[in-house]
FISETI-441738 format. One line per 10 residues: number of its first residue (from 1); their letters; for each residue x, y, z of N, C-alpha, C. Coordinates in steps of 0.001 Angstrom, whole numbers, m for minus. Layout:
NUM = a = X Y Z X Y Z X Y Z; ...
//
This chain:
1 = xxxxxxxxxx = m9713 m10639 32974 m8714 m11706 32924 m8804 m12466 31611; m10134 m12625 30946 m10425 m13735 29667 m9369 m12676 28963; m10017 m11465 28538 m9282 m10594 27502 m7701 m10580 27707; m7180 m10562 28874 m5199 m10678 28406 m4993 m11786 28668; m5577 m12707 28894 m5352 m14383 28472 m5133 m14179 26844; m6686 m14259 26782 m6529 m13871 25156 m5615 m13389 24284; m5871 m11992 24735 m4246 m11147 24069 m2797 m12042 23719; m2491 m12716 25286 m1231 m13118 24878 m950 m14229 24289; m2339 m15304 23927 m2311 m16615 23393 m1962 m16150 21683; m2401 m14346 21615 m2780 m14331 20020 m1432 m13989 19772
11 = xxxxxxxxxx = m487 m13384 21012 302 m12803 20203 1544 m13821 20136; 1437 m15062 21138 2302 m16059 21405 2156 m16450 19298; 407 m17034 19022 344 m17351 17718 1082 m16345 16678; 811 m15019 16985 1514 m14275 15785 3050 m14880 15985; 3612 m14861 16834 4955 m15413 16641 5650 m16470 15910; 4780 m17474 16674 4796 m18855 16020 4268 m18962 14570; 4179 m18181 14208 4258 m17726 12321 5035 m17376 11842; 6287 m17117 12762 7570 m16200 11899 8286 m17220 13027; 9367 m18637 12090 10018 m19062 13132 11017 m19185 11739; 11956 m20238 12522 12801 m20294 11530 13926 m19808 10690
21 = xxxxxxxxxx = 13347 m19812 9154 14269 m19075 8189 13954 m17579 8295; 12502 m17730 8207 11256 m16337 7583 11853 m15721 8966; 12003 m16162 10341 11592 m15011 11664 13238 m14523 11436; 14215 m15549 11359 15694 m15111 11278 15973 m14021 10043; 15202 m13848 9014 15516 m13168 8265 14839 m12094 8321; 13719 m11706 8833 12740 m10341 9511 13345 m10067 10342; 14053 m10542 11188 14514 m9735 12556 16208 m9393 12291; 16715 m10023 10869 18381 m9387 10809 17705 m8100 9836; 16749 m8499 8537 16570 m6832 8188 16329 m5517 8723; 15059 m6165 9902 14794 m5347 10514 16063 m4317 11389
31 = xxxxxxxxxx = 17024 m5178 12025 17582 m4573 13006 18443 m3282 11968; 18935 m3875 10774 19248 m3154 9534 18924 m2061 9374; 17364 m2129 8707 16591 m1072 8064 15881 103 8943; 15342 m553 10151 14845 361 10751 15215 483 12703; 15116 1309 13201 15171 1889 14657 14330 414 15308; 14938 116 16320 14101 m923 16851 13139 m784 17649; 12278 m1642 17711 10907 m912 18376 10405 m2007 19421; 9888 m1659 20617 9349 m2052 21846 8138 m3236 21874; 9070 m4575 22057 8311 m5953 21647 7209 m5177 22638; 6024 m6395 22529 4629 m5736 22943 4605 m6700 24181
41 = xxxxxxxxxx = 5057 m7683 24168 5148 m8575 25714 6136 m7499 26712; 6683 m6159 26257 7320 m5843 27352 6406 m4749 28110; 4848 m4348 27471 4266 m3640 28213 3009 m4273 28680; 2936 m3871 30171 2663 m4233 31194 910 m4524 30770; 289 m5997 31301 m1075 m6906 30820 m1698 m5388 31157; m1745 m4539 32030 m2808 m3542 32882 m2862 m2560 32233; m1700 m2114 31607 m1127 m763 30813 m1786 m440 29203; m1856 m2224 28572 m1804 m2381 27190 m2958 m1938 26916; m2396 m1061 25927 m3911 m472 24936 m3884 m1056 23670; m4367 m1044 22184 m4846 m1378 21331 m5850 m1022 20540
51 = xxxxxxxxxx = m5072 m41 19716 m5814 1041 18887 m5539 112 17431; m6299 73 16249 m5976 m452 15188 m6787 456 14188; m5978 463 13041 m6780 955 11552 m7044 m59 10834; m8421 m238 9927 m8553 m1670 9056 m8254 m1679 7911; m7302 m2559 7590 m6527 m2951 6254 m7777 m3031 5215; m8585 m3353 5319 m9919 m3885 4448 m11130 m3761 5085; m12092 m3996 4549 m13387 m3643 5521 m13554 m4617 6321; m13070 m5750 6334 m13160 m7202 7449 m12567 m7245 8255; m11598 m6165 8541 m10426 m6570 9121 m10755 m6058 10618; m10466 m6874 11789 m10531 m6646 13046 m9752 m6471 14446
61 = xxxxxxxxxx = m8528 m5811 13644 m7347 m6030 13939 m6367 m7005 14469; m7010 m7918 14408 m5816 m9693 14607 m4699 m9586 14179; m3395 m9524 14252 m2442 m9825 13547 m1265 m11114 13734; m1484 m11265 12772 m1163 m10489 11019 m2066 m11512 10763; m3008 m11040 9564 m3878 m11305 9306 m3755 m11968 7128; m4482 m12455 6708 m4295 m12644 5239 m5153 m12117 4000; m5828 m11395 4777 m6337 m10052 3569 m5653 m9675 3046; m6228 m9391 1073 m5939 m8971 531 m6736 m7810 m313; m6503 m6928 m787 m5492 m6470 m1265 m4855 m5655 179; m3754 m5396 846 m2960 m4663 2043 m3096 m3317 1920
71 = xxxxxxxxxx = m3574 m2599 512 m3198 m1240 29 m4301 m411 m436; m5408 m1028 279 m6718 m430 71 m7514 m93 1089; m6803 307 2402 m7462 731 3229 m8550 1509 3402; m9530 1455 4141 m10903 2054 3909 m11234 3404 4900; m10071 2958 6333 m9712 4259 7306 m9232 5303 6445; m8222 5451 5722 m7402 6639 4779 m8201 7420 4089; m8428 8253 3959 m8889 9002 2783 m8271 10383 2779; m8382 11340 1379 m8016 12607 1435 m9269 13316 582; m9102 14211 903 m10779 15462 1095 m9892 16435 239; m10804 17472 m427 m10579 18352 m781 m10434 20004 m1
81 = xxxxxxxxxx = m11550 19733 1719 m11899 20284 2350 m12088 19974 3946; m11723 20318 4700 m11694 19877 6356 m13201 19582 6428; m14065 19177 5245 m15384 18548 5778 m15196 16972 5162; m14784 15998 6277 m14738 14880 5211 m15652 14452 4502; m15055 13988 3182 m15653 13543 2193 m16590 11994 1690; m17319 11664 1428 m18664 10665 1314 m16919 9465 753; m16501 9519 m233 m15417 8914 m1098 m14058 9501 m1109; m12690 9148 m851 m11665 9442 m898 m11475 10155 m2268; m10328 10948 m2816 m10063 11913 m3745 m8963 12001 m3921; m8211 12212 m5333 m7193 12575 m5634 m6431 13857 m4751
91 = xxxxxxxxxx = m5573 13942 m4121 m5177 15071 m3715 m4858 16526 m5129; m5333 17223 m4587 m5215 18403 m5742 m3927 19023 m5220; m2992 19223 m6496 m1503 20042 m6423 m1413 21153 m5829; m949 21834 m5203 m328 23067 m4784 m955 23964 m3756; m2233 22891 m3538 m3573 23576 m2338 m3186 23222 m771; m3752 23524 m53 m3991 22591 1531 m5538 21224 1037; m4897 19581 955 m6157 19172 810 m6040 18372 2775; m7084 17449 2893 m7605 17017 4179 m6864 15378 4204; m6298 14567 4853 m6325 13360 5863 m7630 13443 6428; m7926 12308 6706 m8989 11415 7289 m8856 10497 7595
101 = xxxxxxxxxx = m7987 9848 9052 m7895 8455 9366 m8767 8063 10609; m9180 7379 10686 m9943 6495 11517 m9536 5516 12176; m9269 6003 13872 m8890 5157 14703 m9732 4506 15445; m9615 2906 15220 m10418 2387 16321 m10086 1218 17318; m10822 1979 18606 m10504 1277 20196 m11544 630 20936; m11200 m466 21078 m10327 m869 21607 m10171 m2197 20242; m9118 m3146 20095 m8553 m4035 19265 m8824 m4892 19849; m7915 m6388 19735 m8222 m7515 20420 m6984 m7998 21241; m6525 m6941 21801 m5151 m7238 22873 m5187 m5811 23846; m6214 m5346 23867 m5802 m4046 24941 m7348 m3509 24899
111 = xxxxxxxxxx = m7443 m2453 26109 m8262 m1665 26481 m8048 m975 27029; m9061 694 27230 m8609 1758 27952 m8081 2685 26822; m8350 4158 27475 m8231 4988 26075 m6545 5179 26137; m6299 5486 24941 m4980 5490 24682 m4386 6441 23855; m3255 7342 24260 m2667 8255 23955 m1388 8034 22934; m1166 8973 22113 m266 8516 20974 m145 9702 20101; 459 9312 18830 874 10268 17704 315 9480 16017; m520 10187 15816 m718 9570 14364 106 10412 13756; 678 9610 12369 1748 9683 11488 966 9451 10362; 1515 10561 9599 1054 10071 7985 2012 10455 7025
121 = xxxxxxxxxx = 2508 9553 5762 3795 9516 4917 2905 9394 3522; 3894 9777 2518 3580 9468 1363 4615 9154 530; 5088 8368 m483 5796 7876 m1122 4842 8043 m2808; 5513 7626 m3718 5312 7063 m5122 4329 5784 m5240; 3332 5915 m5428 2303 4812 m6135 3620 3808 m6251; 3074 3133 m5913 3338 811 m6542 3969 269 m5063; 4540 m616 m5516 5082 m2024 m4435 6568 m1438 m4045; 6714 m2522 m3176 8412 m2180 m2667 8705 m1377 m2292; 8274 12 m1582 8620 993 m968 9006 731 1036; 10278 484 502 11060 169 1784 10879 1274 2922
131 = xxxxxxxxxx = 10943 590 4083 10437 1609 5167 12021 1910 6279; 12311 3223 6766 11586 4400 6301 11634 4988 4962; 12817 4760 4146 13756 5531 3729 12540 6441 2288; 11637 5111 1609 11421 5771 427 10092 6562 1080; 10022 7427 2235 8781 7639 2751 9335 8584 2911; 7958 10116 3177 8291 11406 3612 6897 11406 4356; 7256 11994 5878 6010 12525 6340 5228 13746 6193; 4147 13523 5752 2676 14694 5662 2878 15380 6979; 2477 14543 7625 1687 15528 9175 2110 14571 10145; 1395 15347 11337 1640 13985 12644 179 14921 13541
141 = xxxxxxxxxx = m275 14249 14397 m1040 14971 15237 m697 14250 16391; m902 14434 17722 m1351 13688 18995 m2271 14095 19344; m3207 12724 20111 m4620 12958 20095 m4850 11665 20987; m5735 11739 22669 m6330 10800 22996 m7185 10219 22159; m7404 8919 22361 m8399 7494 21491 m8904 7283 22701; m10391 7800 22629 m10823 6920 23871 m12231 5743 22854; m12612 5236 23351 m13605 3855 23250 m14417 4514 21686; m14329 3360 21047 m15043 3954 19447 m14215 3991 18409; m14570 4927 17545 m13598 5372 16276 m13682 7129 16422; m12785 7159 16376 m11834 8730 16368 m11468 8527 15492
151 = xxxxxxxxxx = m11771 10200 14459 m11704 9938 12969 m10353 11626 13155; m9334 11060 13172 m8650 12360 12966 m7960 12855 11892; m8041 14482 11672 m8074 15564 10838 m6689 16001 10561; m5518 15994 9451 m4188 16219 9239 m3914 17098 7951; m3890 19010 8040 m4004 19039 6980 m2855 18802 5603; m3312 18984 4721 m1819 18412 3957 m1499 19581 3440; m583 20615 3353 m429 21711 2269 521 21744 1597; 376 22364 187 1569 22718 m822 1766 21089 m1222; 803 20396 m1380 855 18975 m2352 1424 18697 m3848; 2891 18304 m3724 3530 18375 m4755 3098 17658 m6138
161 = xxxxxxxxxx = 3624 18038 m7259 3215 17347 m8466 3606 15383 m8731; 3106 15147 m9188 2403 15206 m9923 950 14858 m9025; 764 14749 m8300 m547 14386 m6928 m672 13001 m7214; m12 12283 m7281 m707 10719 m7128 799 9986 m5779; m60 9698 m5014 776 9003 m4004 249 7631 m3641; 1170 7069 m2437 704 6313 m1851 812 7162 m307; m141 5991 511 m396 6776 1335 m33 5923 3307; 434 5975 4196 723 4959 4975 204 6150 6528; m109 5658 7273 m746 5746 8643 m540 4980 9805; 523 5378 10222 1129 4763 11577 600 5409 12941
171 = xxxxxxxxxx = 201 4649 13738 m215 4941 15119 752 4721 16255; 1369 5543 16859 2902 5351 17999 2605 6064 18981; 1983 4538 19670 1899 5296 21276 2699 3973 22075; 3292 4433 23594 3707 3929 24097 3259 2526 24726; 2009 2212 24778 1527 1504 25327 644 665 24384; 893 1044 23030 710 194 22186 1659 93 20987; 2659 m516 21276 3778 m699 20264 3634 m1566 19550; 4798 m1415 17995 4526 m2513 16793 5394 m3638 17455; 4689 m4675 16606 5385 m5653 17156 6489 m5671 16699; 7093 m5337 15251 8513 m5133 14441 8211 m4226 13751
181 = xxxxxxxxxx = 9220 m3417 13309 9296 m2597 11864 10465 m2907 11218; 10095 m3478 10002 11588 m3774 9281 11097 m2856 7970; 12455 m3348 7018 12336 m2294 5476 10703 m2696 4815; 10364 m4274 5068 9149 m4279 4253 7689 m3436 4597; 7391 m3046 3430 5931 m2015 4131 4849 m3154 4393; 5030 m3847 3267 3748 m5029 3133 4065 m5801 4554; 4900 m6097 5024 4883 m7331 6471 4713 m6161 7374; 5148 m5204 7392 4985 m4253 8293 3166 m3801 8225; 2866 m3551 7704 1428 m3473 7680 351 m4843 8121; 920 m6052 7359 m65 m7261 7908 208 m7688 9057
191 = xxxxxxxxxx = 1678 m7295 9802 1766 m8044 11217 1620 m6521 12422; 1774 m5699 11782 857 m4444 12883 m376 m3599 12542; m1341 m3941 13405 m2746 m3541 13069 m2874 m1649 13379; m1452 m1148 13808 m1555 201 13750 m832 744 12787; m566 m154 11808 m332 807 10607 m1169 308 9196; m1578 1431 8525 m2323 874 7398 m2181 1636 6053; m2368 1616 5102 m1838 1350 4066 m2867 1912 2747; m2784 2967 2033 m3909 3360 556 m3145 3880 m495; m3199 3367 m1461 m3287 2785 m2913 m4168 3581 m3717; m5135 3867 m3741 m5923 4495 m4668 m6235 5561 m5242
201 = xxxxxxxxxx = m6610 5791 m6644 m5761 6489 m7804 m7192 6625 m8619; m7789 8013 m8723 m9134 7875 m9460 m8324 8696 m11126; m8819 8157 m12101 m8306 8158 m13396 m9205 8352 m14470; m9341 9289 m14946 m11008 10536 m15762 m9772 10192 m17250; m10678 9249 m18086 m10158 9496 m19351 m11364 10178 m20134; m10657 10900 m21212 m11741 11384 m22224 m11452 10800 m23398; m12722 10539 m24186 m12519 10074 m25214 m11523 10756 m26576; m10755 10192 m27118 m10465 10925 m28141 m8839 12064 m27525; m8936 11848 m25935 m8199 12723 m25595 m7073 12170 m25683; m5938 13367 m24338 m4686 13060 m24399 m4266 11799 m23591
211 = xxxxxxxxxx = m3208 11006 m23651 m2817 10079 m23028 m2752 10820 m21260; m3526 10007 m20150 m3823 10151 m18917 m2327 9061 m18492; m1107 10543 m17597 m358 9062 m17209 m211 9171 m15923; m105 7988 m14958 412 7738 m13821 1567 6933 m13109; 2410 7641 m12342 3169 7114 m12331 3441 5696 m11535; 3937 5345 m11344 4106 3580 m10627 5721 2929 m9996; 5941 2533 m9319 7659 2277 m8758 7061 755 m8378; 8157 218 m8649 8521 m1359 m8025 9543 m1351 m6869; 9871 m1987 m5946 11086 m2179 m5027 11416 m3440 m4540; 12824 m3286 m4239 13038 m4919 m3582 13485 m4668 m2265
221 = xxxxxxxxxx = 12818 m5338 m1227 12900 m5212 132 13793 m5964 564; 14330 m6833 26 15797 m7643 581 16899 m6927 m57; 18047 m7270 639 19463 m7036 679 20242 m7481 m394; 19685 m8324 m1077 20198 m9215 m2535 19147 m8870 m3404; 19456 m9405 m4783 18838 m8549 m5952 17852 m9953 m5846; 16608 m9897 m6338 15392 m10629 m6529 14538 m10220 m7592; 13909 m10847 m8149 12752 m10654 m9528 11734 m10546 m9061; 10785 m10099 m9592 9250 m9585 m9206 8786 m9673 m10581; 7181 m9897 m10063 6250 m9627 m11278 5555 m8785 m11193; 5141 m7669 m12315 3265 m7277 m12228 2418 m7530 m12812
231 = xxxxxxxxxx = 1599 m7696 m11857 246 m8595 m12429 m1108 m7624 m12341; m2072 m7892 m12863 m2703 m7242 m13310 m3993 m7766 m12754; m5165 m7070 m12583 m6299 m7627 m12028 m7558 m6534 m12411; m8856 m7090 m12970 m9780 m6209 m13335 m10889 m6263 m12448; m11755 m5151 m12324 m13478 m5331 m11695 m14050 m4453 m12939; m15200 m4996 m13560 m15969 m4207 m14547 m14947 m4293 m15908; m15849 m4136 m16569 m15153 m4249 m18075 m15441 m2887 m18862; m15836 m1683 m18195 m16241 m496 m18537 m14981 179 m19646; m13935 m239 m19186 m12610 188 m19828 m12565 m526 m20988; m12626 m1597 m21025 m12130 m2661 m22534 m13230 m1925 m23312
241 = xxxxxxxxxx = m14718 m2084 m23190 m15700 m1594 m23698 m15889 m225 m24309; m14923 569 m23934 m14940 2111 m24038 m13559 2325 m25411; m13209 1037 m25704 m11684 897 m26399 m10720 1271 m25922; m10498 1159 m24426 m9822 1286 m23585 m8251 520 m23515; m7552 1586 m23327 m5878 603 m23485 m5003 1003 m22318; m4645 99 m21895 m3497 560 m21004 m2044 46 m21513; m961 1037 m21191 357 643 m21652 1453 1103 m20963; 1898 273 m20253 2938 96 m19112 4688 902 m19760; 4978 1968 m19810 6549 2353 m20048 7300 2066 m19018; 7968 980 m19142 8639 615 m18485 10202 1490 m18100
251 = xxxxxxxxxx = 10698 2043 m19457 11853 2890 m19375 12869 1967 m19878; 13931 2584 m19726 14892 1767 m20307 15419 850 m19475; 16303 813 m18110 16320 m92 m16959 15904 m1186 m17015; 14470 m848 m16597 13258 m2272 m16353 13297 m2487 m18192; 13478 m2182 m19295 13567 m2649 m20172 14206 m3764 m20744; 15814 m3255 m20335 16625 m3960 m20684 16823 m5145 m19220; 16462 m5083 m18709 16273 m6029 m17382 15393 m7262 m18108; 14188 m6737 m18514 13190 m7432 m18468 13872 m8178 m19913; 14164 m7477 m20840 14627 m8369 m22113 15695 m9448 m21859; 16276 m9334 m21050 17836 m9800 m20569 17003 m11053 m19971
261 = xxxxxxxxxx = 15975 m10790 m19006 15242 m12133 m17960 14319 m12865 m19249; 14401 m12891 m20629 14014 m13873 m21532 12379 m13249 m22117; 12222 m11646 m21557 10728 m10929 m21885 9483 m11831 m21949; 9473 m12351 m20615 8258 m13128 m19926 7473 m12561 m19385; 5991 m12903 m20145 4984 m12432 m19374 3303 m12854 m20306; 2435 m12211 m19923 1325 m12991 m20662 152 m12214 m20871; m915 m12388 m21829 m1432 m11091 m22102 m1106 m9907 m22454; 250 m9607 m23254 630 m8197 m23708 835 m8361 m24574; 1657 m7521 m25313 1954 m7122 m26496 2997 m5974 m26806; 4273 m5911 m27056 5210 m4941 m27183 4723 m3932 m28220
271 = xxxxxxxxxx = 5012 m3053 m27598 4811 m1431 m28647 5603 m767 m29332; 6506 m499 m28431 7622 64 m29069 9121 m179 m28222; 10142 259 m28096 11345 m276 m28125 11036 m247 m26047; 10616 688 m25424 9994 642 m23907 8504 144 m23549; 7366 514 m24504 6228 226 m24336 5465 m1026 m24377; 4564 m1558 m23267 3912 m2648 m23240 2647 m2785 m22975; 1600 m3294 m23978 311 m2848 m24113 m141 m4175 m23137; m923 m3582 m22142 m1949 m4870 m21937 m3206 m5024 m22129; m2672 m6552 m22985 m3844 m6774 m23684 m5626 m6980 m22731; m4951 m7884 m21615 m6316 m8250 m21515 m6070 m8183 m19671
281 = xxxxxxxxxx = m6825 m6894 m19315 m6361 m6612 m17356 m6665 m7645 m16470; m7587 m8525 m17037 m8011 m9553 m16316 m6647 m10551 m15807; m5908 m10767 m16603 m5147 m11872 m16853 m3605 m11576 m16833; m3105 m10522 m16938 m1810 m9852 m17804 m1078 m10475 m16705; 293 m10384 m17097 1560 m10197 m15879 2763 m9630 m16846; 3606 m8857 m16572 4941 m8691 m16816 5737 m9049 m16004; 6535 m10511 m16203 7479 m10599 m15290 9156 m11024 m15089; 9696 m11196 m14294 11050 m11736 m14589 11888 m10074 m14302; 11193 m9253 m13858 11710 m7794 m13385 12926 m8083 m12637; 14358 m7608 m12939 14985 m7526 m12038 15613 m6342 m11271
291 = xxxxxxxxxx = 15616 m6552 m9934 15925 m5704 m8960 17032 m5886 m7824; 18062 m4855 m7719 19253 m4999 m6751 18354 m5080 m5781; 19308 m5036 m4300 18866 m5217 m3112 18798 m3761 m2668; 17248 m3617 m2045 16542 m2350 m1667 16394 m1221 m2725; 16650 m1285 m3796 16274 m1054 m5211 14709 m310 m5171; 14551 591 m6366 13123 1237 m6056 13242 1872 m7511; 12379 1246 m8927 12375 1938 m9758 11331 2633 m10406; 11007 3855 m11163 10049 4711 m11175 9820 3934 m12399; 8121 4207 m12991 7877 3994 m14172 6781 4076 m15061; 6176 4198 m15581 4901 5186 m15640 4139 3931 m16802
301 = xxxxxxxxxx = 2418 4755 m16318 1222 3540 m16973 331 5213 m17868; m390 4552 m18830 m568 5063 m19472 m1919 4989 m20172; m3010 5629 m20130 m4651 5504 m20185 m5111 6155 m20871; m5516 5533 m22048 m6067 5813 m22897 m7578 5146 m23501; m8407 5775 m24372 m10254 5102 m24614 m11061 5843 m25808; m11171 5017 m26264 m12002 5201 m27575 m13431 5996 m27982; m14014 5543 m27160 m15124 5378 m26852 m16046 5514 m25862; m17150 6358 m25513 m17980 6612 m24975 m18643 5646 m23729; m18375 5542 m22298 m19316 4541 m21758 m19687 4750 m20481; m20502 4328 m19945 m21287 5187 m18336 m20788 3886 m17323
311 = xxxxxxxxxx = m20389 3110 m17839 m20174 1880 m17158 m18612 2211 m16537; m18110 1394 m15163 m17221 2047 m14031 m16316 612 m14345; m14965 902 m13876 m13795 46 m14053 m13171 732 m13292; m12146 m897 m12698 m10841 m276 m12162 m10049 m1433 m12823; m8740 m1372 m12518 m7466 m1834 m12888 m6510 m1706 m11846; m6355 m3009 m10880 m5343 m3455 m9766 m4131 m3441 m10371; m2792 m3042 m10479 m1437 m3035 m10872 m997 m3558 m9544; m43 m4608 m9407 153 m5314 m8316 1593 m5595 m8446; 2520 m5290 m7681 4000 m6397 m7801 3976 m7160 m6995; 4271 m8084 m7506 4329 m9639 m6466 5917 m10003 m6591
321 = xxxxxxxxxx = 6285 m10515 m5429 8042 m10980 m5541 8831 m11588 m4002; 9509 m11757 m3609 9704 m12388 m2522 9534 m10940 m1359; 9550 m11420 m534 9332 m10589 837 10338 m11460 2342; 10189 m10668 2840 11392 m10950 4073 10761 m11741 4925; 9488 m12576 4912 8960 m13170 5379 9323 m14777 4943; 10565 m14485 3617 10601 m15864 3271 9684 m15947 2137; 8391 m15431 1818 7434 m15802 1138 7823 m15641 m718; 7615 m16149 m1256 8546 m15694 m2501 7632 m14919 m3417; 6043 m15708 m3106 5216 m14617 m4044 4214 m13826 m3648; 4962 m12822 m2697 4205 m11797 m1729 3627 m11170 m2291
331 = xxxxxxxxxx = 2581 m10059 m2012 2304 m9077 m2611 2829 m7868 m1988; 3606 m7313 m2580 4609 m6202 m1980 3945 m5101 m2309; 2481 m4659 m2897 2079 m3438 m2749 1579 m3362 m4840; 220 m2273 m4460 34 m2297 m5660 m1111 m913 m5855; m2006 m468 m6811 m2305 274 m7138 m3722 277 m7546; m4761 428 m6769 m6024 643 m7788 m6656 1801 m8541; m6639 1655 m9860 m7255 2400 m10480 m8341 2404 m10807; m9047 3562 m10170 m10769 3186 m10280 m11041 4544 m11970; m11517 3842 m13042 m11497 4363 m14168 m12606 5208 m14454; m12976 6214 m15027 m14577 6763 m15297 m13820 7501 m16623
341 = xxxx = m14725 7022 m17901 m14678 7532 m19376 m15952 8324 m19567; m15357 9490 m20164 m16393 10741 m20690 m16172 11499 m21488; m16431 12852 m21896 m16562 13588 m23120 m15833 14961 m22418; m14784 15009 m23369 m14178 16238 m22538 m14716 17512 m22910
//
């Protein structure tokens, strides 16, 4: 009895977080963008299960919760081989590589093992990837969850070029439904603890070598055109140290967008008539991006290093911009690049 007391006080609170402007404007996109889905007060206190994947390593499935980063899930990974792997991996092109998600039961609104369909999609590295549309599904399995973590196996084959994705993991079982699905991935991920969310992008420069590029997309999850920024965020200084450069091609689009919005931003430095060097990852932003409504533009980053160093870096690429939550400086999704410089 404590536990669906519980349950429904949390989910009464998740509500009472989306009232207003923010809940009126999630629930007209939603009905919009996506298939409507089975409020969770309509299945039965006895029935409810509660399976969740963790957004972050803290995360205990509460929702919606305010961890950050949303796109670094620690359940996700991809293997080279149906033996999972110690560390997640670039998917390799044109092979069968491995899924690895990790389900765990019971959450903090249900108990009892629970039956369902894991889903796995992949889209284009960066933010704004509206749901469903800019998504293609990998695999699906069905598979009882009984008590624990169930780590299930999806293989991926014929992994198209260029291999850098993003990566999303939805759990759809009847008796544990989302609470909403609208176009945003980012609200869709922090207010349902069965879907989760990976970002990560391992990036081998050699010294002296060729420019290492990856690609990157921005999107706007509302119906009207809105501006976004990207911002930039460092761990380790292994990259600056190595004469390490990164340089954002924006293209022509986001070019002339960005020149038109007054070419605001901080820590860079223009290169050439598309190119934008950032200067310093700690600090950077490019912003004033503009974007139609549900908009999704491609655009590529660019890694390059001087110099020799054993020391490890990454580089967070982040778009921040309004979200359907009302919130204006969301984080709509972003990219870690975990860096390693060597001798080719």
């Amino acid at each position: 009895m404590f536990r669906s007391i519980t349950g429904r006080r949390a989910r009464r609170s998740t509500l009472a977080l989306l009232t207003g402007t923010a809940l009126a404007a999630l629930l007209s996109v939603s009905s919009a963008g996506a298939a409507p889905v089975q409020d969770r007060s309509e299945v039965g206190v006895n029935a409810r299960t509660d399976v969740y994947i963790k957004d972050v390593s803290a995360d205990l499935g509460y929702q919606p919760h305010s961890y950050n980063p949303l796109w670094a899930s620690p359940d996700i990974k991809v293997c080279p081989t149906a033996v999972e792997c110690a560390v997640s991996q670039n998917p390799r092109v044109g092979v069968t590589n491995y899924l690895f998600v990790k389900l765990r039961n019971a959450g903090p609104y249900g108990t009892g093992t629970d039956n369902g369909t894991l889903r796995v999609y992949r889209t284009t590295p960066g933010g704004g990837a509206n749901w469903p549309g800019a998504w293609t599904q990998i695999g699906a399995v069905s598979v009882p969850v009984f008590a624990g973590v169930t780590t299930v196996t999806i293989p991926w084959t014929g992994v198209p070029g260029p291999g850098h994705f993003c990566l999303l993991a939805r759990w759809v079982s009847p008796t544990d439904p989302m609470t909403f699905e609208g176009p945003s991935i980012s609200a869709n991920v922090r207010y349902n603890n069965n879907i989760a969310w990976r970002n990560v992008d391992s990036v081998y420069v050699f010294v002296g070598g060729p420019i290492v590029w990856r690609p990157f997309a921005i999107g706007n999850p509302l119906t009207t055109a809105a501006r976004s920024s990207l911002t930039f965020r460092q761990t380790g200084t292994g990259f600056q140290n190595a004469g390490g450069r990164l340089v954002v091609d924006l293209g022509p689009t986001l070019t002339e967008r960005w020149l038109a919005g007054g070419a605001v931003g901080k820590s860079i430095r223009r290169v050439n008539q598309t190119q934008i060097e950032i200067v310093d990852p700690a600090t950077a932003s490019i912003d004033n991006l503009l974007l139609n409504g549900g908009e999704r533009i491609e655009f590529g980053l660019n890694f390059t290093a001087a110099a020799l160093t054993t020391e490890r870096a990454s580089i967070d690429v982040i778009q921040v911009g309004p979200d359907v939550t009302g919130e204006e400086r969301a984080d709509l999704g972003g990219v870690q690049y975990d860096i390693t410089v060597g001798r080719q």
